[in-house]
C-alpha positions, 0 to 999 in steps of 0.5 A: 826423540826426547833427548834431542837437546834444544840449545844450538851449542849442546845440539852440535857437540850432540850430533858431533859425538853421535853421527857416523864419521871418521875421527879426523872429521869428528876432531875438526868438528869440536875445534870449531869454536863457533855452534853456527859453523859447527852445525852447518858443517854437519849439515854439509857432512849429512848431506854429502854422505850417501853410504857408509864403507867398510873402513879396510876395503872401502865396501858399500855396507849399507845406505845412509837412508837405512839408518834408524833408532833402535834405542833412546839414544839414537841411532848409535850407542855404545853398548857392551858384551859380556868380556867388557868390550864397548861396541859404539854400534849403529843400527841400519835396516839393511846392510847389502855389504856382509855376509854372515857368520854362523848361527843366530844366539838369542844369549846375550843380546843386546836387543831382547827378543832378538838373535844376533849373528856376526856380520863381515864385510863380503869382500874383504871378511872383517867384522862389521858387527851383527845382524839382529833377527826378532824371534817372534813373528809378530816383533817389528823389526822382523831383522836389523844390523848392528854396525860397529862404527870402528869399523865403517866410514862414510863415503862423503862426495866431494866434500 
């Protein structure tokens, strides 16, 4: 990733605005005044966390290890629907705690040459964000979900 910035104070503000967390966690990382205790408060953080949550109902919605890139950005980045809304969305292989919503629609997506569909969570029914299918066969991935960050958390183990 070419954006990966090299200097150790633009790294940690850089992980701290990009990686999935709960607000308060995100605040506490940019009162630490020191990058080293900023950094390895993330490293405690990623290691701890395992699956991100449905923020309402705490659900497993998908596993940490299904994270990846789908933009140059990373694997979050904010992007923006046709009313004007910002959706800060991150992109998961697999996302075993929804159920869909409806038809997939190639119109206004976000990924071109895919259709997306609106994702819930499958216990409590509140937006997730969407799963993305590649309408080619030959495109890679054949199928993503974009999840809202508002509406995930991670679920961090004791720490």
């Amino acid at each position: 990733m070419d954006s990966l910035p090299k200097d150790p104070v633009c790294l940690s503000f850089w992980l701290s605005s990009r990686l999935p967390m709960r607000d308060a966690t995100r605040q506490e990382l940019l009162t630490l005044n020191c990058p080293l205790r900023r950094l390895l408060r993330l490293v405690q953080l990623m290691q701890s966390c395992r699956t991100l949550v449905c923020a309402d109902c705490h659900t497993v919605i998908c596993k940490r290890k299904d994270i990846f890139s789908m933009s140059e950005e990373g694997p979050q980045a904010a992007y923006v629907n046709p009313y004007g809304h910002v959706h800060e969305t991150l992109t998961v292989y697999e996302a075993s705690g929804v159920r869909l919503q409806g038809l997939p629609v190639l119109e206004d997506s976000w990924f071109p040459g895919y259709a997306w569909t609106i994702s819930n969570c499958r216990r409590c029914y509140g937006h997730i964000g969407w799963k993305f299918t590649a309408v080619q066969p030959s495109m890679k991935p054949a199928f993503f979900y974009g999840i809202s960050r508002q509406h995930i958390e991670p679920e961090v183990d004791g720490v």
